[in-house]
N, C-alpha and C positions, 0 to 999 in steps of 0.2 A: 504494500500500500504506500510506506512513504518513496520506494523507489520510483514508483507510478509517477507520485507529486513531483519529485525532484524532475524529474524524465518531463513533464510538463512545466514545470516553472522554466527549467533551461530553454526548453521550446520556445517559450512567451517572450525571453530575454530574446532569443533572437528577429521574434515575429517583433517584437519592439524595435528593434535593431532595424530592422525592414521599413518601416511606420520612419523611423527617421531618415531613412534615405529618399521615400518619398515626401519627407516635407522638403528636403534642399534639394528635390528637384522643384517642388511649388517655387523653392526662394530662389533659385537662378532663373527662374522663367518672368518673374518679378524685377530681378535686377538686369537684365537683358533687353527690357523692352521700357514704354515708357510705357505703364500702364496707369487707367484711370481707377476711380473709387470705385466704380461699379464691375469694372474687371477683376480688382483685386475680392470683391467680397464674393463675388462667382466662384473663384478658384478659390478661397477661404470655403466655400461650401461642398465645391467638390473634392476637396482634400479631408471635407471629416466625412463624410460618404463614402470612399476610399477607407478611412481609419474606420469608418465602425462597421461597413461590410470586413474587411482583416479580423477587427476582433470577434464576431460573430461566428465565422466561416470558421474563424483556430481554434474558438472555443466549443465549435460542432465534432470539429477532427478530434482535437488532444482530449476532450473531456465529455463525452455528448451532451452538448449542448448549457453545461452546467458552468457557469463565469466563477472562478472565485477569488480570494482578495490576492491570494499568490499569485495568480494570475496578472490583475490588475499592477501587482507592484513588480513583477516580469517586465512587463512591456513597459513599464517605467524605468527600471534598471537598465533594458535594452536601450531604447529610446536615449540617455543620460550617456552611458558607457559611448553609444554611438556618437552624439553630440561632443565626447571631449576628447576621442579616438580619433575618428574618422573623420568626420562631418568635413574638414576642413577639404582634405585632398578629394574627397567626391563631387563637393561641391565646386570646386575648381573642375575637374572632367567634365561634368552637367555644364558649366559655362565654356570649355572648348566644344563641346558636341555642338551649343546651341549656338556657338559663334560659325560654325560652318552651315 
């Protein structure tokens, strides 16, 4: 049982992890164009549409259907770890793709 958990929380850290590479793709698509209020609160909507179709669909797969706070603090761990690992150099890739 707790191996079950562990085996799902590391999942979650990654689906987190995930969830932040699609927000710096939202922020290079942002910083690449001049975009107005109304564009940005569009892509504000459909980046949590995106995040809570993820969370839903991960927590159908790893748990059926069943969300819990390990969970919740997974994709926050993921999400953080990504933001102070990564985020940098992706987000630079995302801004060369979208410069070509």
């Amino acid at each position: 049982m707790v191996v079950e958990q562990v085996y799902i929380f590391l999942w979650s850290v990654l689906i987190g992890a995930i969830m932040g590479v699609v927000f710096d793709f939202f922020r290079a698509l942002r910083r690449k164009g001049n975009t107005r209020n109304i564009v940005v609160y569009l892509q504000d909507i459909v980046f949590w549409l995106i995040v809570a179709v993820i969370i839903i669909t991960s927590s159908f797969i790893l748990n059926n259907g069943d969300l819990r706070g390990y969970m919740l603090i997974g994709y926050l761990l993921g999400a953080l770890l990504y933001m102070l690992l990564f985020s940098y150099y992706i987000k630079g890739a995302f801004s060369l793709i979208l410069d070509i």
